[in-house]
C-alpha positions as CSV (number, residue, x, y, z in Angstrom):
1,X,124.3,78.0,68.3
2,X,125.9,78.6,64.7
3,X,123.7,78.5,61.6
4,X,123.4,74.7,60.4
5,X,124.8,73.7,57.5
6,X,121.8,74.1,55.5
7,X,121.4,77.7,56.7
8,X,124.6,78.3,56.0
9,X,125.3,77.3,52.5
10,X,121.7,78.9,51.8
11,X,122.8,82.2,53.4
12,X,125.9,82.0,51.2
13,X,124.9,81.5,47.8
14,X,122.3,84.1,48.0
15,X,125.1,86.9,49.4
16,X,127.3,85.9,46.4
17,X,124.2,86.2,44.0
18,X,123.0,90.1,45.8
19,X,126.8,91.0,45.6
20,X,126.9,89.6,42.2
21,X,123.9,91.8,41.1
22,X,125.0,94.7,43.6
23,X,128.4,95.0,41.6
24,X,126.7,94.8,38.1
25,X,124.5,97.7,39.1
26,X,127.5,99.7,40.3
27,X,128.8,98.9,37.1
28,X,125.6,100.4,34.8
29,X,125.5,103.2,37.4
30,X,128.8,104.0,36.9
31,X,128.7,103.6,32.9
32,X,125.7,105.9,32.5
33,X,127.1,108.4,34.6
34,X,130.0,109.2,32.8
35,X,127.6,109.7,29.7
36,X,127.8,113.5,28.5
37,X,124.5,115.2,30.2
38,X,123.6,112.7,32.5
39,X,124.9,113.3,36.1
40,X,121.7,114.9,36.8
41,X,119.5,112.0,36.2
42,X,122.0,109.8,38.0
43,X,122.0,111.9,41.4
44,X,117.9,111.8,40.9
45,X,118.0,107.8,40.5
46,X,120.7,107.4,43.2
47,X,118.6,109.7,46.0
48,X,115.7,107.7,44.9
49,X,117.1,104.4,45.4
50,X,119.3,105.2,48.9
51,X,116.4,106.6,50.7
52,X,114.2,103.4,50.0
53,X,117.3,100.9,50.5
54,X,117.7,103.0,53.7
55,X,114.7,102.6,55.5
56,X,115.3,98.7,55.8
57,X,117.7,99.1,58.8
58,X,116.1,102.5,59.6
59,X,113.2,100.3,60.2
60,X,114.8,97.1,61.4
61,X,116.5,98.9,64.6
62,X,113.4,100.5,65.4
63,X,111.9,97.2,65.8
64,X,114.7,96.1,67.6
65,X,114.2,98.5,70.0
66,X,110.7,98.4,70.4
67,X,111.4,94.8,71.4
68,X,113.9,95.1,73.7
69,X,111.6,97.7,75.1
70,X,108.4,95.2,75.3
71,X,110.0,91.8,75.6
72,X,107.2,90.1,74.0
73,X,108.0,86.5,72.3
74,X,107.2,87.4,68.9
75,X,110.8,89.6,68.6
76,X,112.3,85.8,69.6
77,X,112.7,84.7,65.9
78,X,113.8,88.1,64.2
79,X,116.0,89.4,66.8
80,X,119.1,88.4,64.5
81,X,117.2,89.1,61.2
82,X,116.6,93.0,62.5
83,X,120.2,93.4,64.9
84,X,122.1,92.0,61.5
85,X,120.1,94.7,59.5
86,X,121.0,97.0,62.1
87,X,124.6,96.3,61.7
88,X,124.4,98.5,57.6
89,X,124.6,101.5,59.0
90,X,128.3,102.2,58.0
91,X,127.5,101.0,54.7
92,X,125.0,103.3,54.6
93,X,126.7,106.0,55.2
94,X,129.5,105.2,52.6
95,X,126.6,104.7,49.8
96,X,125.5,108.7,51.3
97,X,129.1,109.9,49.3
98,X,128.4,110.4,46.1
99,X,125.2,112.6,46.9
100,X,127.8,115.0,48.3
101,X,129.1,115.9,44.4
102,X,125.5,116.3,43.2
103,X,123.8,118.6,45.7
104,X,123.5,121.5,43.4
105,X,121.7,119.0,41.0
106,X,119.2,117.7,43.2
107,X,118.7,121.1,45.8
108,X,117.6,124.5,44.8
109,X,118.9,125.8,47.7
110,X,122.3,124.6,46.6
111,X,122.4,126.5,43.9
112,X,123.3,130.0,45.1
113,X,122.0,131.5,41.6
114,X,118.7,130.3,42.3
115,X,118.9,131.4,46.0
116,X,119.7,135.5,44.6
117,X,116.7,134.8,42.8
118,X,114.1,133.6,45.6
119,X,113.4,135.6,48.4
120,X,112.1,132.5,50.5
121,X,115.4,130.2,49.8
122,X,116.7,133.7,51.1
123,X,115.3,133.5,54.0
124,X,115.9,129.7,54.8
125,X,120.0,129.9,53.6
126,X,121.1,130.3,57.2
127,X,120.1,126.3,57.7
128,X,119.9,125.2,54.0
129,X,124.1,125.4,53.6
130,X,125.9,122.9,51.8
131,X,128.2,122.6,54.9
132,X,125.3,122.7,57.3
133,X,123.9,119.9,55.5
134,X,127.0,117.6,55.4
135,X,127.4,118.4,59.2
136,X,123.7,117.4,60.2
137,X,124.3,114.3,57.7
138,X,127.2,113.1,59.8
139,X,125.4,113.8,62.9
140,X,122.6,111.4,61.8
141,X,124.8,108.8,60.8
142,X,126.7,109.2,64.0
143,X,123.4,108.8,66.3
144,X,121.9,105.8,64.2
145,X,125.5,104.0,64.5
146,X,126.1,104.6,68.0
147,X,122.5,102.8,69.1
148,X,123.1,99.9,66.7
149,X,126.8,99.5,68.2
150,X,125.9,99.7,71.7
151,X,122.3,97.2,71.3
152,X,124.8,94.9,69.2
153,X,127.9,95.0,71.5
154,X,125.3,94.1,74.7
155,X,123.7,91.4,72.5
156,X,127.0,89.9,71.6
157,X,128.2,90.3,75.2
158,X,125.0,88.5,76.7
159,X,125.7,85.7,74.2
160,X,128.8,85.2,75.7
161,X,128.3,85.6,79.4
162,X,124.3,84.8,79.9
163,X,124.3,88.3,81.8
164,X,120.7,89.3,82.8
165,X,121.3,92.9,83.3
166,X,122.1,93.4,79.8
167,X,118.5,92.7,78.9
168,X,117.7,95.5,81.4
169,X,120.7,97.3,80.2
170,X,119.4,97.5,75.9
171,X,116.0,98.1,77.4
172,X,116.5,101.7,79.3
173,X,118.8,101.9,75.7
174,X,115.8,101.6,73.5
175,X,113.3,104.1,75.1
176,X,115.3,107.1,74.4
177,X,116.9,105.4,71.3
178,X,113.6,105.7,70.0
179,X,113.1,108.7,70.6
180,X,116.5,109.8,69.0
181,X,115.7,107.8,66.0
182,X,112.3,109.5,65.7
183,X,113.7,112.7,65.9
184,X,116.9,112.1,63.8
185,X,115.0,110.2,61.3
186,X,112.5,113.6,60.5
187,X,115.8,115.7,60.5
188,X,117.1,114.0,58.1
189,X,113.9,113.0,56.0
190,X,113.7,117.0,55.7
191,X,117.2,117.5,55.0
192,X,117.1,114.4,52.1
193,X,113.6,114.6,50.6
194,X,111.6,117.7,51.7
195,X,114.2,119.9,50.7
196,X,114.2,119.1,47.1
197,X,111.1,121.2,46.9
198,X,111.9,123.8,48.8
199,X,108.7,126.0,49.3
200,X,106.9,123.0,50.5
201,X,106.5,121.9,54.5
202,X,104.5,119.1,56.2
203,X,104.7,118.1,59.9
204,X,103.5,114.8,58.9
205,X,106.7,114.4,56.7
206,X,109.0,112.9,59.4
207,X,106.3,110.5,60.7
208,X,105.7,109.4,57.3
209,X,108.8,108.2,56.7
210,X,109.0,106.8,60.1
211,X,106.1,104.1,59.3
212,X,107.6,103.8,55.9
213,X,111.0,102.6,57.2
214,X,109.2,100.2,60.5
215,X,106.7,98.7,56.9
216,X,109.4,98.0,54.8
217,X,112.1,96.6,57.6
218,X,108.7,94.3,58.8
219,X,108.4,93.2,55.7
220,X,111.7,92.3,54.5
221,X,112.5,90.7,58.1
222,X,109.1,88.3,57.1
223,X,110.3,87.0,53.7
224,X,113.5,86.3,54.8
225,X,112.5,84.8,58.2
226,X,110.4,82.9,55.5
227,X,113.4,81.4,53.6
228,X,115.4,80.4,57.1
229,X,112.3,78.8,58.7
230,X,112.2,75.1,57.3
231,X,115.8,74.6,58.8
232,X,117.2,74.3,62.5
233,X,117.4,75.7,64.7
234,X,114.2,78.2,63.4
235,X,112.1,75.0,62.2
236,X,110.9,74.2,65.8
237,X,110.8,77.1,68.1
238,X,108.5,79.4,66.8
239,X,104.8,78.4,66.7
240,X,102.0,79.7,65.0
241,X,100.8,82.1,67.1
242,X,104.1,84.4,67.1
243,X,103.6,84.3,63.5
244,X,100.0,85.9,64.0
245,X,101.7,88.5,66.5
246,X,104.0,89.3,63.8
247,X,101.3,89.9,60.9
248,X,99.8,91.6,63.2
249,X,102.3,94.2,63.9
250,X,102.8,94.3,60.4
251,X,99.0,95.1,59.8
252,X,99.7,98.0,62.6
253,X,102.2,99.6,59.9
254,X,99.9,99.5,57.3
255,X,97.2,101.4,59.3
256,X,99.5,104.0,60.2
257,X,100.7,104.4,56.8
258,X,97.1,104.6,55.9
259,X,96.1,107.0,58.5
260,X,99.7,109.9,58.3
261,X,99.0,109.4,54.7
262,X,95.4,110.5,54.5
263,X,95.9,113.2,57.5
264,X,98.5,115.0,55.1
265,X,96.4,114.9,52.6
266,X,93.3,116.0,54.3
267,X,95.2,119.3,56.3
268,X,97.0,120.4,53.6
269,X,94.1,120.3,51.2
270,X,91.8,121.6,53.9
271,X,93.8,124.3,53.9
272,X,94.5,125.1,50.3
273,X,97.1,126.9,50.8
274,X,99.2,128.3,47.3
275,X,102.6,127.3,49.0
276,X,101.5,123.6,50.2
277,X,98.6,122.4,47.7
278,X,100.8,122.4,44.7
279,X,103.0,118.9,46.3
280,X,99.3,117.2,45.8
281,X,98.4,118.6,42.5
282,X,101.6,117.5,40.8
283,X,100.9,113.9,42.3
284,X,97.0,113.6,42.2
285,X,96.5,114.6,38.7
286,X,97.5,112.6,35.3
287,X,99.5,109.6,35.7
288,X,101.0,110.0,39.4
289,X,97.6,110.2,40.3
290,X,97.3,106.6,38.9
291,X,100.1,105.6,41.3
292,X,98.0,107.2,44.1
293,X,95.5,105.2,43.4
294,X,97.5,101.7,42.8
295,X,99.0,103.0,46.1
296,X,95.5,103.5,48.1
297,X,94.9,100.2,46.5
298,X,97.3,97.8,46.6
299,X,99.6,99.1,50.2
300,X,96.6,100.0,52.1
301,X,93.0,98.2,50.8
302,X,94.1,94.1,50.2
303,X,96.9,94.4,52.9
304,X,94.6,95.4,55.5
305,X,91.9,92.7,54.6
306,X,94.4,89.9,54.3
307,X,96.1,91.0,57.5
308,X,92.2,90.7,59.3
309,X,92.2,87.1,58.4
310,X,93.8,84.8,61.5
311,X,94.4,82.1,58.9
312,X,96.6,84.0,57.1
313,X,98.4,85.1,59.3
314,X,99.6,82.0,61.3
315,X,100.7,80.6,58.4
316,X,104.3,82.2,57.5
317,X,104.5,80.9,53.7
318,X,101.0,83.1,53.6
319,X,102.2,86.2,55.2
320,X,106.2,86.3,53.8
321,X,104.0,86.4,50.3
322,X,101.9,89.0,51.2
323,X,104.6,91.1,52.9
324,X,106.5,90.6,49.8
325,X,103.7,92.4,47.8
326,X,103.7,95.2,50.5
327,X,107.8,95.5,50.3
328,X,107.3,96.3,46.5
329,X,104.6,98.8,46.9
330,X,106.8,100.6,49.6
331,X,109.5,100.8,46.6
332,X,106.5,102.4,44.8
333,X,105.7,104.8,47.7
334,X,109.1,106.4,48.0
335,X,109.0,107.1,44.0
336,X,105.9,108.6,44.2
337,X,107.1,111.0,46.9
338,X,110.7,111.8,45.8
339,X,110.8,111.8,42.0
340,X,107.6,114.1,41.0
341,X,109.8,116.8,42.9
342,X,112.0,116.5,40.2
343,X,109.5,116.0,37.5
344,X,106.6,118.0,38.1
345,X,106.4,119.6,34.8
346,X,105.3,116.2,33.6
347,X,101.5,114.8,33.7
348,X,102.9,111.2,35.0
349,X,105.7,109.2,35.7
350,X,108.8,108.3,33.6
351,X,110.8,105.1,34.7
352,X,114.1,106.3,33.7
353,X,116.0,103.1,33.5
354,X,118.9,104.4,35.8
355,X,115.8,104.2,38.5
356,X,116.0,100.4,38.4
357,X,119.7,99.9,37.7
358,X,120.9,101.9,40.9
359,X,118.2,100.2,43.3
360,X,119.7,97.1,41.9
361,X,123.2,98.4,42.9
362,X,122.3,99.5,46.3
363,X,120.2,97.3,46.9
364,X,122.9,94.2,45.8
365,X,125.0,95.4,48.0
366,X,122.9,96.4,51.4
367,X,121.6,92.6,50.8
368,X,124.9,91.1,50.7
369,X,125.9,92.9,53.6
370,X,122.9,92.2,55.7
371,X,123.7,88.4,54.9
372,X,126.8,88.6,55.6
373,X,126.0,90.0,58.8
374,X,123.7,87.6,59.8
375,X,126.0,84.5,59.2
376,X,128.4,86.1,61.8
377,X,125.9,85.4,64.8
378,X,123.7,82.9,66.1
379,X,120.4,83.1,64.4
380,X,118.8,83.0,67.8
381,X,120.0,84.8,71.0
382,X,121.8,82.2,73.3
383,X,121.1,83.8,77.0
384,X,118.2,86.1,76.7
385,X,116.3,85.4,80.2
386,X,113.6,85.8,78.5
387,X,113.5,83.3,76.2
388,X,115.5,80.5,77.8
389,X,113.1,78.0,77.4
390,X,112.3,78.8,73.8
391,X,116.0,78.6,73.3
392,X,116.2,74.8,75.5
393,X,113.0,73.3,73.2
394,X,115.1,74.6,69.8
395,X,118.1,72.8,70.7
396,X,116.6,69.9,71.5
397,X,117.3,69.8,75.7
């Protein structure tokens, strides 16, 4: 079952518009960089805008997994939506590149004359190594492209030949995928983001950025699932209660954001201690400290009292709306927690314009890829056992 027509030409024009705006942002990015003085800001802007562009298909094959784990109907309708996001990875880790050439710019503890002068970068320069780092960055790439291969290839290959043991097969994949990914996925959160501020440590961290990635990658999934629905073969299969399943998975996210959030913030000012309170007080006080707030506001407070409301929630044009609201405050939550590191001498935030430009690049790009990804297959799985008769009632038999 190809994409209709419809689909189709949809699916097209809006991958030659995000690689349209992808390229023009590599364009800016590439412009301002060469400026005299201004590699530092670009590295900032570019860590910035990979780690959020990232945790789409960090978050989209998590999902997958946990479906093929479950089986439950409501993965039925984004199955292709999250494998085709799945299916970034090597872009991904092509984008990764140019963050090679500015680790002294964006790590202390790649900067060996601020090492000789800090006895606990000292003491942590057996693991903090720029060749250390590149190696453990390749090993994470390595992991998240192997599951996304294999859960693809099986897909593909079930597709073809209607075999049931492959559904067995990606599920005994996706319980220790998961646990892979979780682990993988704190590694490298450390590695990218922790490590910019060096005397600072959470536990939390990794699980942070694990409800992060599974938020956003719900979210995005939603709104486009939202622009494909009104055309076959998604208009008629998926009813309004997997819609409600869906928003409330999605209302899961936001909880757990709400609650790893808060426990950080509670321990670590609980404990008060001189090498872990200072994260907070640069972003609690002046204007990050309004973003905190907009934050506790606007990705926690409405989302969760929408999300209560059943109405809402089996209606998708209601829910793709509001989990467009929560995709642009999780844009807002990874600036909040990677640029103060870089800023902290500053009492609030300062949207550098590179900030914008190079999500716009990545961000272009990831979107044309994902769309180009997801007019390759089926937008619904052909053979699944599972979901044979959903399948039969969409095309009509």
């Amino acid at each position: 079952m190809s994409p209709s027509g419809t689909v189709s030409s949809q699916l097209e024009r809006a991958q030659k518009i995000a690689l349209v705006a992808g390229l023009a942002g590599v364009a800016l990015v590439v412009l301002f960089a060469l400026l005299p003085h201004a590699q530092g800001q670009f590295f900032r802007s570019y860590l910035y805008a990979f780690v959020f562009w990232l945790m789409v298909p960090m978050g989209c094959i998590a999902i997958l997994m946990l479906h093929h784990l479950t089986g439950g109907w409501w993965g039925y309708p984004i199955r292709r939506l999250l494998e085709a996001g799945s299916r970034t990875f090597a872009l991904m880790a092509v984008l990764f590149l140019p963050l090679f050439f500015g680790l002294s710019k964006l790590y202390p503890w790649a900067n060996p004359v601020v090492v000789n002068a800090d006895p606990i970068l000292q003491h942590k320069k057996w693991y903090m190594t720029t060749g250390m780092f590149t190696a453990r960055t390749v090993i994470y790439f390595a992991a998240w492209l192997l599951i996304a291969v294999l859960l693809n290839r099986w897909s593909r290959e079930q597709d073809r030949t209607g075999d049931p043991r492959l559904t067995k097969r990606m599920g005994s994949l996706s319980g220790p995928g998961l646990i892979l990914w979780g682990l993988v996925l704190t590694w490298a959160s450390v590695d990218w983001v922790m490590s910019i501020e060096s005397h600072w440590f959470s536990t939390i961290y990794g699980m942070l950025f694990m409800v992060i990635a599974a938020l956003t990658a719900m979210c995005f999934v939603l709104f486009v699932l939202r622009m494909l629905s009104d055309e076959e073969p998604l208009k008629d299969c998926v009813p309004p209660k997997d819609f409600n399943d869906l928003g409330n998975l999605m209302l899961t996210f936001v909880m757990l954001w709400a609650y790893l959030s808060f426990s950080q913030f509670l321990i670590i000012w609980e404990g008060n201690l001189k090498d872990e309170v200072p994260w907070y007080i640069t972003r609690a006080f002046g204007g990050w400290a309004a973003i905190a707030v907009v934050l506790m506001v606007l990705h926690f407070g409405v989302p969760f009292l929408l999300l209560l409301q059943r109405p809402l929630k089996r209606r998708l044009r209601s829910l793709s709306v509001i989990a467009a609201g929560v995709f642009f405050l999780s844009m807002v939550d990874v600036y909040w927690l990677v640029v103060p590191a870089f800023e902290s001498e500053r009492k609030g935030p300062y949207f550098h314009p590179l900030d914008f430009v190079a999500l716009l690049a990545i961000g272009g790009l990831w979107v044309a890829a994902f769309l180009w990804q997801l007019r390759r297959w089926p937008l619904l799985p052909q053979h699944d056992p599972r979901f044979e008769g959903a399948l039969e009632h969409a095309v009509g038999e």
